[in-house]
BADO-610961 format. One record per residue (C-alpha): x negated, y, z negated. Coordinates in Angstrom, 3 decimals. Example, Ala and Ser with C-alpha at 12.3 -4.5 7.8 and 13.67 -1.06 7.14 Angstrom:
[pt [-12.300,-4.500,-7.800]]
[pt [-13.670,-1.060,-7.140]]
//
This chain:
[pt [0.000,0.000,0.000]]
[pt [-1.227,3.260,0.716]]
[pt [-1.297,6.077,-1.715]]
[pt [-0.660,9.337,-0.817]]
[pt [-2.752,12.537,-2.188]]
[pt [0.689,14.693,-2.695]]
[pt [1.487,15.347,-5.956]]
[pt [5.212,15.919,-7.049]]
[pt [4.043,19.863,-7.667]]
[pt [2.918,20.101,-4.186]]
[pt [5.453,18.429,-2.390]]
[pt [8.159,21.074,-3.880]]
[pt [9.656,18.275,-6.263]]
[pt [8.069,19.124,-9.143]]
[pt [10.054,19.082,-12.463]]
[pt [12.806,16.606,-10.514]]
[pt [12.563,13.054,-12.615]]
[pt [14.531,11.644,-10.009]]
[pt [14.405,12.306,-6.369]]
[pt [15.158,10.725,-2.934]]
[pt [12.919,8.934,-0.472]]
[pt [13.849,11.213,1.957]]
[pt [12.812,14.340,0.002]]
[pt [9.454,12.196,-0.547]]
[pt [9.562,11.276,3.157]]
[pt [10.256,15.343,4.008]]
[pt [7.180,16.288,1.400]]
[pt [4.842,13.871,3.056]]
[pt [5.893,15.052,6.339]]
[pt [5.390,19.006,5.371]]
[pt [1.770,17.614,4.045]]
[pt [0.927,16.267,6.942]]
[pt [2.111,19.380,9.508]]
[pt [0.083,21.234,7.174]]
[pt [-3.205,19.017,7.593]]
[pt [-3.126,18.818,10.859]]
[pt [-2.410,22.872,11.484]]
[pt [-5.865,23.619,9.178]]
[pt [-7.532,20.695,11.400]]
[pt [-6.139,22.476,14.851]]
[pt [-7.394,25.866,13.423]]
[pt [-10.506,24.133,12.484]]
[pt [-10.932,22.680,16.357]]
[pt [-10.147,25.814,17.466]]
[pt [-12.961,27.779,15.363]]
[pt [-15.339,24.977,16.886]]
[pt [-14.212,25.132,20.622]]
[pt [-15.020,29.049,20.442]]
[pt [-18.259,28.261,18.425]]
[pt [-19.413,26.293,21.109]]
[pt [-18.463,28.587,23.798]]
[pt [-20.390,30.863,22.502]]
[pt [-23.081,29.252,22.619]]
[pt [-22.632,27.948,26.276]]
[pt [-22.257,31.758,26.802]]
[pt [-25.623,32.852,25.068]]
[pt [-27.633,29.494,26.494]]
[pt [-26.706,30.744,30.177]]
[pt [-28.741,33.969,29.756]]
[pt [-32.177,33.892,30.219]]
[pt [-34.858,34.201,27.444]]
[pt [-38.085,35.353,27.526]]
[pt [-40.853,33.051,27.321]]
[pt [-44.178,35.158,26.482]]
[pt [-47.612,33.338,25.836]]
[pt [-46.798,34.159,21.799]]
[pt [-43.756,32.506,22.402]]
[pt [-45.588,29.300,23.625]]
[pt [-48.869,29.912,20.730]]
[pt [-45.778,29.880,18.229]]
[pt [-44.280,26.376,19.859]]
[pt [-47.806,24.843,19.800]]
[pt [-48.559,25.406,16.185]]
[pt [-45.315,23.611,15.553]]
[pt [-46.425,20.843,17.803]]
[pt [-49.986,20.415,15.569]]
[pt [-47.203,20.634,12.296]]
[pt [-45.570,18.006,13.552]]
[pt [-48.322,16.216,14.808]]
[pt [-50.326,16.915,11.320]]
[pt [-46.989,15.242,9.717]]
[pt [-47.246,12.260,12.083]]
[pt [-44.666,13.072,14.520]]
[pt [-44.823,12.142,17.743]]
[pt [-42.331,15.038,19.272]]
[pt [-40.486,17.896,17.833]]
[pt [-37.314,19.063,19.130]]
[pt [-37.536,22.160,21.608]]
[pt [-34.015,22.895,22.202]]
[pt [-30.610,21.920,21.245]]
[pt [-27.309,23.105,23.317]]
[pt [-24.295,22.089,24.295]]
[pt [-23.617,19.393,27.070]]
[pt [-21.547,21.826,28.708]]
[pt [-24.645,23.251,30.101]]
[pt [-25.527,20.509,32.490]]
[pt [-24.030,20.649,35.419]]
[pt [-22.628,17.279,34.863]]
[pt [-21.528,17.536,30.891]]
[pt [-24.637,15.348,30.113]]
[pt [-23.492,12.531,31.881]]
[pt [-27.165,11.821,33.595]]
[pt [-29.027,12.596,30.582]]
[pt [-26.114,10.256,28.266]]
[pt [-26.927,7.621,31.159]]
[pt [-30.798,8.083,31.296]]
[pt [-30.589,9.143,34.708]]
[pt [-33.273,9.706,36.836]]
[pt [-33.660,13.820,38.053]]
[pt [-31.583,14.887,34.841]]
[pt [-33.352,17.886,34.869]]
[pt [-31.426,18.421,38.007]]
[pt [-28.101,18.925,35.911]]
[pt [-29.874,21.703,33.312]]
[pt [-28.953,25.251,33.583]]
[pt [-29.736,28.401,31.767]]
[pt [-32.261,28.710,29.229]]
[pt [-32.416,24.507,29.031]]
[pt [-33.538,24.780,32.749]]
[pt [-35.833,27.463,32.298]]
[pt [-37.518,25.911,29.101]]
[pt [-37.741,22.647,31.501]]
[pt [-39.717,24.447,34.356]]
[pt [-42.068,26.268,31.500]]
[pt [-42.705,22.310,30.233]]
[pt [-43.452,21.067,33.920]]
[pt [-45.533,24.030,34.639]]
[pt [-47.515,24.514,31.237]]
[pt [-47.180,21.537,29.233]]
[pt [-46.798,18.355,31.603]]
[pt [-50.413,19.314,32.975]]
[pt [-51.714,18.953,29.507]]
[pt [-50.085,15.157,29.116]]
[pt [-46.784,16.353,27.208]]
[pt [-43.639,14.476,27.979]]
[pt [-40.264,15.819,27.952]]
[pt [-37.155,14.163,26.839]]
[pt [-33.734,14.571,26.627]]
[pt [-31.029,13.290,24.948]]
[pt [-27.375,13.387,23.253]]
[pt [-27.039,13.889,20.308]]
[pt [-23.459,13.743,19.354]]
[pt [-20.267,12.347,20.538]]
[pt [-17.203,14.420,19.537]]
[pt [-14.271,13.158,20.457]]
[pt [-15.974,9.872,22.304]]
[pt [-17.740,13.019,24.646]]
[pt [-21.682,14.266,25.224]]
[pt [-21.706,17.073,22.585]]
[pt [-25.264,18.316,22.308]]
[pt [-27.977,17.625,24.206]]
[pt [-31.526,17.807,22.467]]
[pt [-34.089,18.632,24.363]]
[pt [-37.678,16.932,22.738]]
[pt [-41.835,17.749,23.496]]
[pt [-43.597,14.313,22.929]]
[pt [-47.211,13.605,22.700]]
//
């Protein structure tokens, strides 16, 4: 039997001894509407999040030598620590052309699907870092709803 978390206060029976199933059945009900309204609101808050994001990852960014002295110290960190890659980037799927499909599928020529500032931080690894025996490697991270959700983006050595 399942218990429910509704206590008589909150389902508006409180101070009623006695009281019908359906008033129980019309609490439980009101409990539920009202779960799944702060869950919508919550979905909502994370949908607009995200597009954010996907709105601020299309724009380029500037990648300056300091930029790249500042990324290799946290390679040697990491390396120092034992690591064998450190994570570059994390965005949203929604940035490959394909919602992550290649990268979820360990595709070859994902890089093809990148756009924004994940494509731009791809062509800064083939041109400054491959040369120097770096790999690059991508990957999802989470599955929302059964779906890519972020892609991370990881320097290994």
């Amino acid at each position: 039997m399942e218990h429910s978390n509704i206590t008589p206060h909150e389902s508006g029976l409180a101070g009623e001894t006695l009281f019908s199933a359906q008033d129980l059945r019309k609490a439980m009900m009101k409990h539920q509407m009202t779960e799944f309204a702060k869950e919508e609101a919550r979905e909502r808050e994370m949908a607009q999040a995200r597009a954010e994001r996907v709105k601020q990852f299309r724009n380029p960014i500037e990648i300056t030598e300091e930029t790249l002295a500042n990324f290799m110290r946290r390679v040697q960190q990491a390396a120092d620590h034992g690591d064998r890659q450190t994570l570059i980037l994390r965005f949203p799927s929604d940035l490959c052309t394909d919602s992550g499909r290649a990268i979820n599928n360990a595709l070859e020529s994902w890089e093809k699907t990148l756009v924004g500032s994940p494509k731009q931080i791809y062509d800064v690894w083939a041109e400054k870092l491959k040369p120097r025996g770096f790999g690059l490697h991508a990957e999802v991270l989470d599955y929302p709803h059964g779906m890519p959700g972020d892609i991370g983006l990881f320097c290994r050595w």
